[in-house]
C-alpha positions as CSV (number, residue, x, y, z in Angstrom):
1,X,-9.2,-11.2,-10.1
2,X,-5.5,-10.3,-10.2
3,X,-4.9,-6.4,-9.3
4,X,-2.7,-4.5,-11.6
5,X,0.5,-3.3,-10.2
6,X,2.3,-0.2,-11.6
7,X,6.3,0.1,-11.6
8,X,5.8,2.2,-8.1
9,X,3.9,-1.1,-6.5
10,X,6.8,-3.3,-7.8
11,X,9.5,-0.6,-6.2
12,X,7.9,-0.5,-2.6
13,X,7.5,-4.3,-2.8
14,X,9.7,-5.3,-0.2
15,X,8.2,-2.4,2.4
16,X,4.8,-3.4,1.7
17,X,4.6,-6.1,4.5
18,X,5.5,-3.0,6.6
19,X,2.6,-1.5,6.0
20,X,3.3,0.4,2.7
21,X,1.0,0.8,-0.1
22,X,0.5,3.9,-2.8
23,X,-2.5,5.5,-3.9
24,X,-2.8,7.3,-7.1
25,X,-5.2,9.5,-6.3
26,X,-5.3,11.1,-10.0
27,X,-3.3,11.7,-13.1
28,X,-0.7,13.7,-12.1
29,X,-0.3,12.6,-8.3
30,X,1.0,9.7,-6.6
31,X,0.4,9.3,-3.0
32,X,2.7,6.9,-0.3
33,X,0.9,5.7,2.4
34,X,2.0,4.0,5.4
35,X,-0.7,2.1,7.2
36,X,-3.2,4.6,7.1
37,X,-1.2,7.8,7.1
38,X,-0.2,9.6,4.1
39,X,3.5,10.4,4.1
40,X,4.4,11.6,0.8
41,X,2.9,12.8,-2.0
42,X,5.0,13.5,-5.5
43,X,4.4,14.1,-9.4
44,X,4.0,11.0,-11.1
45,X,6.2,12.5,-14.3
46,X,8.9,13.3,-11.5
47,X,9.1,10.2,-9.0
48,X,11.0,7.6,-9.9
49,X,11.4,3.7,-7.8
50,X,14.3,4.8,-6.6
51,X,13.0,7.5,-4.6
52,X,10.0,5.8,-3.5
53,X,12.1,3.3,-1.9
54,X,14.5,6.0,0.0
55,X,11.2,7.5,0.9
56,X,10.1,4.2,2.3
57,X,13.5,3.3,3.9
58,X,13.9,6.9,5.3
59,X,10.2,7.0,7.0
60,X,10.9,3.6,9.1
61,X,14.2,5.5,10.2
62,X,12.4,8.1,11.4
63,X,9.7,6.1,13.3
64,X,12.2,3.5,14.8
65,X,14.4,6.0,16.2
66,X,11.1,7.5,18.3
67,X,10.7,3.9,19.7
C-alpha cells in the first residue's frame, strides 16, 4: 500500500534520510519531528515548504555545531 504524501512530506524530502518526518497531529496543526523529538510545531494555514525546509536546514545547524 503506497502512503499518501502531503506538499510538507515532498518539501522535507531531502532531510528525511536525516531523520525528518512530520506529523499532523490534527486539522489545524502540523508537527516536525526529528528522530523522535518534536522540534516545531506551526499552523497548517500559515506554514509554507519553504519554511519547513529552513526549519529543517536550521535544526541540523544547531545540532552540528554542539558536536
Amino acid at each position: 500500500m503506497k502512503q499518501t504524501t502531503t506538499i510538507w512530506d515532498d518539501a522535507i524530502e531531502d532531510y528525511k534520510d536525516y531523520g525528518f518526518n512530520i506529523n499532523i497531529s490534527d486539522d489545524f496543526l502540523l508537527e516536525l519531528y526529528f528522530k523522535d523529538n518534536l522540534i516545531a510545531t506551526f499552523y497548517q494555514d500559515k506554514v509554507t515548504p519553504e519554511i519547513l525546509i529552513l526549519g529543517c536546514r536550521n535544526y541540523l545547524q544547531s545540532i552540528m555545531r554542539s558536536i
